[in-house]
C-alpha positions in Angstrom: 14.4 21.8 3.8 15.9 22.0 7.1 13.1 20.8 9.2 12.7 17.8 7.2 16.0 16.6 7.7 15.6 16.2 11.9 15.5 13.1 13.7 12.4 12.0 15.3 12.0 10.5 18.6 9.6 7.9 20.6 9.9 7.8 23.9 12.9 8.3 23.6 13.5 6.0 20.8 15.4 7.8 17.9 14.4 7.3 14.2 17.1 8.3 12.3 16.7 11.3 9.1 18.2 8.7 7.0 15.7 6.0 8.0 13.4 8.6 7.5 14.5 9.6 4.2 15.3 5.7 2.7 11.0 5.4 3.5 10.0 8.3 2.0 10.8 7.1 -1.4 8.0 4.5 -1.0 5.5 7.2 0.0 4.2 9.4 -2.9 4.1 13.4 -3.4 3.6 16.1 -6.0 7.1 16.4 -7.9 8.9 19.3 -6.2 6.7 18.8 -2.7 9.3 16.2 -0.6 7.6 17.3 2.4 4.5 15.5 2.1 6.5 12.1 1.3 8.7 12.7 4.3 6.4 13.7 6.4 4.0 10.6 5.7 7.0 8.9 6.1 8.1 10.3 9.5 4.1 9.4 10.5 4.5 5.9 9.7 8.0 5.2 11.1 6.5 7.2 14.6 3.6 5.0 14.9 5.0 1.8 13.8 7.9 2.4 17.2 4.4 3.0 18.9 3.2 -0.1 18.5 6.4 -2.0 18.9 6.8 -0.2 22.3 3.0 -1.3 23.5 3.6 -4.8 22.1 7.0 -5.5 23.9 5.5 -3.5 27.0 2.7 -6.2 27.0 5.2 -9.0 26.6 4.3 -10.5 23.7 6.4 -12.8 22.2 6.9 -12.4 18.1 5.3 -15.9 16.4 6.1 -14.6 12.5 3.6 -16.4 10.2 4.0 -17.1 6.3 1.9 -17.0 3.6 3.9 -19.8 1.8 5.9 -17.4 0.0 7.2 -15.0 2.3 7.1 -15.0 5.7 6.5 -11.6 8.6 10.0 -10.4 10.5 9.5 -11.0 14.4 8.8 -6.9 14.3 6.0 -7.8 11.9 4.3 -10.2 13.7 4.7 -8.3 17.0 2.3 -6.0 15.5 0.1 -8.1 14.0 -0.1 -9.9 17.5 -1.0 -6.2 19.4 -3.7 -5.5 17.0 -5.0 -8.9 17.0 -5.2 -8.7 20.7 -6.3 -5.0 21.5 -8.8 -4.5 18.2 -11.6 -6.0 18.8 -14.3 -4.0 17.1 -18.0 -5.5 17.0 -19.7 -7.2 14.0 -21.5 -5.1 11.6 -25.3 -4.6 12.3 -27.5 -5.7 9.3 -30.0 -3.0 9.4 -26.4 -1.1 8.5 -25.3 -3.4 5.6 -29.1 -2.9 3.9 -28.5 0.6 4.6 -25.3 1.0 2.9 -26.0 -1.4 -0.2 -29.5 1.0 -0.7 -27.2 4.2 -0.5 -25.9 3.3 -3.4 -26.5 -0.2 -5.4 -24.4 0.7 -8.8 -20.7 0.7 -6.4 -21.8 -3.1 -5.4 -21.0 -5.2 -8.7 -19.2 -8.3 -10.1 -15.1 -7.9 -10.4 -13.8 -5.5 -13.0 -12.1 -7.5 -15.3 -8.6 -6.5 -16.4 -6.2 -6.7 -19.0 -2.8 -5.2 -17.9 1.1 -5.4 -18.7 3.9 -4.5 -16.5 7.1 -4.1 -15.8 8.7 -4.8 -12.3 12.0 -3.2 -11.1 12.6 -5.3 -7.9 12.8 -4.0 -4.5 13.3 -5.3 -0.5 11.4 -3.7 1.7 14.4 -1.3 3.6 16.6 -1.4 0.5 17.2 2.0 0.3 20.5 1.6 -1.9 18.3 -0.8 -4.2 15.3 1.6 -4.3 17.3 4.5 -5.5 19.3 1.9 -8.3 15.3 0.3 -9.5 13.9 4.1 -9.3 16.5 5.2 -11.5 16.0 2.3 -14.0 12.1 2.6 -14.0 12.4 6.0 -14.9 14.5 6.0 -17.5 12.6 3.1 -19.2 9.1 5.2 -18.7 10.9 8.5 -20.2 11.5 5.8 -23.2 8.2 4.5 -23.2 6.2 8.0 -23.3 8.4 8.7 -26.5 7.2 5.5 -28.2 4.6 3.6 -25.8 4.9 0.7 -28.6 8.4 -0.3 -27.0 7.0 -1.8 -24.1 6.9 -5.2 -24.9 11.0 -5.3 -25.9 11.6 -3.2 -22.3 9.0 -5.9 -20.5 11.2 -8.2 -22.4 14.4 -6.7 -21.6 14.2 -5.3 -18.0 10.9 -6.7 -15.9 12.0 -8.8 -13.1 8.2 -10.7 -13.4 7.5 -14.2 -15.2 5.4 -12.0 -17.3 8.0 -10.9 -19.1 8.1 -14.0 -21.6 5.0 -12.1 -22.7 5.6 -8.6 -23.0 4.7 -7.8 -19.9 1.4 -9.0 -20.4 -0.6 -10.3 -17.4 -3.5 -11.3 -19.1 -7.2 -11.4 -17.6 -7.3 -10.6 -14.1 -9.9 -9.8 -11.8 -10.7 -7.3 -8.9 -8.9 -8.3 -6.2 -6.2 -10.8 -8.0 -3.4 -7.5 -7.5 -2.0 -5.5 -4.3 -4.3 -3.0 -4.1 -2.0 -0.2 -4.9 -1.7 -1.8 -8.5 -5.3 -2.1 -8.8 -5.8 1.4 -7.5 -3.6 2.6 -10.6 -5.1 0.2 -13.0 -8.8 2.3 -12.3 -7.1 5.2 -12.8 -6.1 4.4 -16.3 -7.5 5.0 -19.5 -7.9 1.6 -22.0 -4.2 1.8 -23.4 -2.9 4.2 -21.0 1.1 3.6 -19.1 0.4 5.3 -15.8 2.4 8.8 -15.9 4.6 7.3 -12.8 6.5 4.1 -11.6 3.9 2.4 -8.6 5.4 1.3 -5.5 4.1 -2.0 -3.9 5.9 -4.0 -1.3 7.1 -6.3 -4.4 9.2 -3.3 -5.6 8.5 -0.5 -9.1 5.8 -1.2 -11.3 5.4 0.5 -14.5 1.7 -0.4 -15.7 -0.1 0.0 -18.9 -3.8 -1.2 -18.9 -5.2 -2.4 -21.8 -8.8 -3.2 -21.5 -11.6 -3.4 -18.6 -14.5 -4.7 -18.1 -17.1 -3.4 -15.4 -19.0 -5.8 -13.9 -22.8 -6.0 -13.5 -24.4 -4.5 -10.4 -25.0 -7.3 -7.9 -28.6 -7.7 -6.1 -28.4 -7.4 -2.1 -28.2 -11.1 -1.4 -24.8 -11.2 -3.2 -23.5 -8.2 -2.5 -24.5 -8.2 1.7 -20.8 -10.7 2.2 -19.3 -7.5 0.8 -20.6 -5.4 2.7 -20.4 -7.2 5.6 -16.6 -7.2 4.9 -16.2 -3.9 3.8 -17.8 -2.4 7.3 -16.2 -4.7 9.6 -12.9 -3.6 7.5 -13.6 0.0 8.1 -14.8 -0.8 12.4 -11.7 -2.1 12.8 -9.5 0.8 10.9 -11.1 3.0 13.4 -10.3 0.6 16.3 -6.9 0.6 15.3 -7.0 4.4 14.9 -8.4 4.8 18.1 -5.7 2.6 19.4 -2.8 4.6 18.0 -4.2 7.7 19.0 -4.3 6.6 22.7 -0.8 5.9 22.1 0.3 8.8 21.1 -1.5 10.8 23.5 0.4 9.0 26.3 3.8 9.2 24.2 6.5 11.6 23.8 7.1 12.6 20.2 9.4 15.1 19.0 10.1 16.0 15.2 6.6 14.8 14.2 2.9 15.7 14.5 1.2 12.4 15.1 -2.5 14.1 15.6 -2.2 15.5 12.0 -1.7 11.8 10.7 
């Protein structure tokens, strides 16, 4: 374990093995493997002092937005602001959207339909005290739960920090898309009447998640499916800008305790 207790450093910049190890608990591993949390960790604290380096070195001022509910921190939207302005990748061609939807026309359909419950432990976003405290609580209710699965709804009841509560946890009918996508990603994972075997960490804290029913939806002919498509290339263009981006970064950058080019 020694290695993975380090600091790391960014030009300089240290990132402290606490920090390091207060992050990790929002990155997943194989029980008994730390390493791989910390060291995804360690890669995401490293590149996110990357970018706030290039965006104060280009002067730009933080402008933190809001959504309505909860609005960026000026480190936030100092990233935001350097990606905005230094990935700019092109449009998608349409000869490559036809391409992609003929590949493979069964992945393009109408939202999955879900019915799901849950049960929210609540955590801010660097609360390490509060993590450990909601971790702790979520899995000691799951450990209840997978000796009698049919005491959810009085622990929804009981313990979940969600409006959903009132009903058992229950979030009844929702749709592709209406979920962060690392609660969605579970919910496909899940077998009708399934509690996922572990809490699921999203920025609005621990879930536990039980689905009960789904509903595929029908496969959607080129004309309604191309806006997808469209979306989903242009997503993954500008992942690979930004890639590209980082990795110019870090090439230029002095980084000790971390490998950045096996992120």
């Amino acid at each position: 374990m020694g290695p993975l207790l380090s600091d790391i450093t960014v030009n300089g910049e240290v990132i402290p093995a606490a920090t390091i190890a207060a992050e990790a608990q929002m990155h997943a591993a194989p029980k008994g493997k730390p390493g791989i949390a910390w060291r995804a960790a360690g890669r995401a604290l490293a590149v996110r002092a990357l970018l706030l380096q290039e965006a104060r070195a280009r002067g730009l001022t933080p402008q933190p937005a809001s959504d309505g509910e909860r609005a960026e921190t000026e480190e936030e939207a100092l990233i935001r602001q350097l990606l905005d302005e230094a990935v700019q990748p092109s449009a998608p061609a349409e000869e490559d959207v036809r391409a992609t939807y003929d590949a493979d026309p069964g992945r393009w359909r109408a939202p999955t339909l879900y019915e799901a419950a849950h049960i929210l432990f609540p955590v801010h976003a660097g609360d390490a005290d509060a993590l450990a405290v909601e971790r702790a609580k979520a899995e000691a209710a799951l450990a209840e739960l997978k000796r009698n699965p049919r005491d959810f709804d009085r622990l929804a009841r009981e313990l979940s920090a969600c409006s959903s509560r009132d009903a058992g946890g229950r979030l009844g009918q929702i749709a592709t898309g209406d979920t962060v996508p690392e609660f969605e990603a579970v919910l496909d994972t899940l077998a009708e009447g399934e509690i996922a075997d572990e809490p699921v960490a999203t920025r609005f804290g621990l879930h536990i998640i039980r689905l009960d029913a789904r509903a595929e939806g029908a496969i959607l002919p080129y004309d309604t499916a191309a806006q997808r498509i469209r979306a989903m290339l242009a997503k993954a263009a500008w992942a690979r800008a930004a890639r590209d981006l980082i990795e110019e970064l870090a090439d230029r950058a002095e980084v000790t305790g971390i490998d950045l080019k096996a992120a």
